[in-house]
C-alpha positions as CSV (number, residue, x, y, z in Angstrom):
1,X,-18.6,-17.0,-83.0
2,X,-14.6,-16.8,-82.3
3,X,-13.4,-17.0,-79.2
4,X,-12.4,-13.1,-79.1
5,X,-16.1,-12.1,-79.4
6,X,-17.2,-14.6,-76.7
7,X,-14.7,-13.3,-74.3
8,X,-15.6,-9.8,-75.3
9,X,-19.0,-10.6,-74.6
10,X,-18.5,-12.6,-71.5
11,X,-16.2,-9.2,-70.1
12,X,-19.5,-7.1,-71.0
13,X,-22.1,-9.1,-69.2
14,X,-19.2,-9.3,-66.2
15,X,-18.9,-5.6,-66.7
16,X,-22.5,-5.1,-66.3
17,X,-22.7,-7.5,-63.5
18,X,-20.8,-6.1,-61.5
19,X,-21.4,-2.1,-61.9
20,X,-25.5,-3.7,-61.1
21,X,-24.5,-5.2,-58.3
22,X,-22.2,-2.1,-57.3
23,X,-25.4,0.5,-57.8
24,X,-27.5,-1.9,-56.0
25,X,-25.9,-2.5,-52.9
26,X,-25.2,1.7,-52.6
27,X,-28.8,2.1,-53.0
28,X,-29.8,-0.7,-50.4
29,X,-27.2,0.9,-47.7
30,X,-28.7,4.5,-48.5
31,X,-32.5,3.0,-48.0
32,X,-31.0,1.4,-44.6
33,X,-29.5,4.4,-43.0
34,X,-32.4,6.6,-44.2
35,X,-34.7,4.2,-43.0
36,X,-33.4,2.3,-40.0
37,X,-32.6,5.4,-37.7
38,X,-32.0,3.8,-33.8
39,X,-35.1,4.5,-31.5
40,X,-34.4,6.5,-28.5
41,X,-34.4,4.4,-25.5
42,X,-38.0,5.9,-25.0
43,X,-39.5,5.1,-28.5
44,X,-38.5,1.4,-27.7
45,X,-40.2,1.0,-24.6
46,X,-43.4,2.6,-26.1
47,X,-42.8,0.1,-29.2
48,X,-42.5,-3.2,-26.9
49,X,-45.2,-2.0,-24.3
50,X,-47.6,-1.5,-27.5
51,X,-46.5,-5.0,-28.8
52,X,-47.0,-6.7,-25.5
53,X,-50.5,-4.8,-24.8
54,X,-51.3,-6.4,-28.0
55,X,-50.4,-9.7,-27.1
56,X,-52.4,-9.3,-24.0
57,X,-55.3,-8.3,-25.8
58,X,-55.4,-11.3,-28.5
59,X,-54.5,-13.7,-25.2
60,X,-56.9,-13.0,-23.2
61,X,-59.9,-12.7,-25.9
62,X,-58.7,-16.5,-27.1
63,X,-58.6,-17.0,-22.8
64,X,-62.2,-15.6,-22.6
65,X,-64.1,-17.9,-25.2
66,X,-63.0,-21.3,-22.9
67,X,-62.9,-20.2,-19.8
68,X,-63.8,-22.6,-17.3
69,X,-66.1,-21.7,-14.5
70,X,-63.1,-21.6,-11.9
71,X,-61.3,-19.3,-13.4
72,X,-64.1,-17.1,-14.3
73,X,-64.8,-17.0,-10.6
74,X,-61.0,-16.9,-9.8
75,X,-59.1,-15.2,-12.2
76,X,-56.6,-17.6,-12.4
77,X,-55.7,-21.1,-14.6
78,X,-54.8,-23.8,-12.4
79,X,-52.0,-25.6,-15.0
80,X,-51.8,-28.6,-12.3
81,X,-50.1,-30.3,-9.7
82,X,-46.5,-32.3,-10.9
83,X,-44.7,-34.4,-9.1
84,X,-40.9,-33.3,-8.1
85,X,-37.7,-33.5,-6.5
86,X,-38.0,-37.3,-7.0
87,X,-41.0,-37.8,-5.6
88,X,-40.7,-35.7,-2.5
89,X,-42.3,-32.6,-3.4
90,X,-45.7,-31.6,-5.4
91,X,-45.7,-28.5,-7.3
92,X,-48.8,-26.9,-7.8
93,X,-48.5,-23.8,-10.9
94,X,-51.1,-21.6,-11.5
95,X,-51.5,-18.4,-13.9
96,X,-53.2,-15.1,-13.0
97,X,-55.6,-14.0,-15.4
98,X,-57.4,-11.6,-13.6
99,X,-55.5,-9.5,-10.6
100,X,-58.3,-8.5,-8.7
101,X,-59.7,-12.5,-8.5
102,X,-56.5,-14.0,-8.3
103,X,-55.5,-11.6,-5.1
104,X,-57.3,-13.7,-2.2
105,X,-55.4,-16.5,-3.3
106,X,-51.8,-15.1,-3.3
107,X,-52.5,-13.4,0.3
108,X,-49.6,-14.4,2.9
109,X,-52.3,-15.4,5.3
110,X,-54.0,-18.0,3.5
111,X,-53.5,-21.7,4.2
112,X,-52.9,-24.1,1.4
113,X,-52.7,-26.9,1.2
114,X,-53.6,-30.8,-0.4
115,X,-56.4,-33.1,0.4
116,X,-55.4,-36.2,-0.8
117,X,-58.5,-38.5,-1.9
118,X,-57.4,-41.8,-1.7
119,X,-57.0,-41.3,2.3
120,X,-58.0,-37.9,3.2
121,X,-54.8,-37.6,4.5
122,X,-53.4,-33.4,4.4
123,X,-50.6,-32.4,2.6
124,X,-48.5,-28.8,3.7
125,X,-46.7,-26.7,2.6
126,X,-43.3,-26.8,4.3
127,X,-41.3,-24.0,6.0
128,X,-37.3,-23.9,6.2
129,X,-35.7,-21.6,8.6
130,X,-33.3,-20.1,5.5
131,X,-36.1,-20.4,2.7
132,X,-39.1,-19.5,4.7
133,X,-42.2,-21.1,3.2
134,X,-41.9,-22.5,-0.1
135,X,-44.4,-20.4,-2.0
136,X,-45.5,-17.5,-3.8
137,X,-47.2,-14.6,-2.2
138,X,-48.0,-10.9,-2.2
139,X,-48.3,-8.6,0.6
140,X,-51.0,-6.0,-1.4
141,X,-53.6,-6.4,-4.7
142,X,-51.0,-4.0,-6.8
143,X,-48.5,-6.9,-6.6
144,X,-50.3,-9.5,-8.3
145,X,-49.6,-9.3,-11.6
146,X,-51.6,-10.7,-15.3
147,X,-50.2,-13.5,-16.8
148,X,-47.5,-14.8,-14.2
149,X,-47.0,-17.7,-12.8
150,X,-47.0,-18.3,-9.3
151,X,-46.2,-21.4,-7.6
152,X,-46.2,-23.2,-4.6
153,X,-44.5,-26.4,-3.2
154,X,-46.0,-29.4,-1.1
155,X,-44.2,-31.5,0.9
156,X,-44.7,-35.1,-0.5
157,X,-43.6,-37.1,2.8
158,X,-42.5,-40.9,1.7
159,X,-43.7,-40.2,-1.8
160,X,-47.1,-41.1,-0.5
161,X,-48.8,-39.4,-3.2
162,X,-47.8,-40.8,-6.7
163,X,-48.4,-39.6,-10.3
164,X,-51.9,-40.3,-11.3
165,X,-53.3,-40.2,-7.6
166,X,-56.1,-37.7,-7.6
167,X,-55.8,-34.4,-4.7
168,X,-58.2,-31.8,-4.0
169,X,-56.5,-28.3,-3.5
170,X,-57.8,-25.7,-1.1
171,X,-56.7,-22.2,-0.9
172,X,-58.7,-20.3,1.6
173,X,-62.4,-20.8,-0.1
174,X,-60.6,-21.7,-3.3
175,X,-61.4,-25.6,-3.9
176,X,-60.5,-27.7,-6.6
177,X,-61.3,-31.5,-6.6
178,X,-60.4,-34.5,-8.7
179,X,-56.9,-33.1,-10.1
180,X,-54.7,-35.7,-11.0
181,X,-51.0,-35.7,-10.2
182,X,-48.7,-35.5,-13.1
């Protein structure tokens, strides 16, 4: 082949190339705009309240086949007690799985606090004039809501208790022995 009919050749496949890739790209913007309209502001609160119903849903049926007696009687997943604010605090974090459970435990007027085993001695919760006490809460069962967090802070005095010591927490008639600091 001379070099005239390769070049003629290469300008047809070029050609071809590039009114195919011209056609395509007009029929891939047509399929977007025809396709991919915006959602009104009240079609995508229905679509992300149906996506996170569904999320729920496949949670808490995974939740429901390990359950642990306490939080079958409780509604809520204790995630533990961590040591912070080097050492001077305990944070305890727990989940609510089940409002109407978790609601005795999230009262105002419920006294929590730690019973530390290796002495019995009591840890508190501590109250600052400008934060108040240093805790979650809810005034009424409406307010407790499914998988949040909710926390609460101990005061950890002369790092007395040290990752690895074991606590017992009590909320109200909510007991929980042997956890181990982390």
């Amino acid at each position: 082949m001379n070099m005239k009919s390769r070049l003629g050749k290469a300008f047809l496949i070029a050609s071809a190339l590039v009114l195919f890739c011209g056609l395509a790209g007009q029929a891939a913007e047509q399929k977007t705009t025809d396709a991919a309209k915006p959602l009104s502001e009240e079609e995508a609160r229905e679509v992300i309240k149906a996506r996170k119903a569904a999320k729920r849903h496949l949670e808490s049926e995974n939740l429901n086949q390990d359950l642990t007696q306490l939080e079958k009687d409780w509604g809520v997943k204790l995630y533990g007690i961590r040591w912070t604010a080097s050492g001077y605090m305990l944070e305890m974090k727990l989940r609510v799985l089940d409002q109407q459970k978790a609601y005795p435990l999230l009262k105002r007027d419920v006294r929590r606090y730690l019973v530390v085993e290796k002495d019995g001695s009591v840890l508190e919760i501590p109250f600052t004039q400008k934060l108040g006490s240093l805790r979650s809460t809810v005034r009424s069962p409406n307010m407790v809501r499914d998988d949040t967090n909710y926390v609460a802070m101990f005061a950890n005095p002369g790092k007395h208790v040290k990752p690895g010591d074991k606590v017992t927490l009590v909320i109200g008639n909510f007991i929980a022995e042997n956890i181990s600091v982390q």
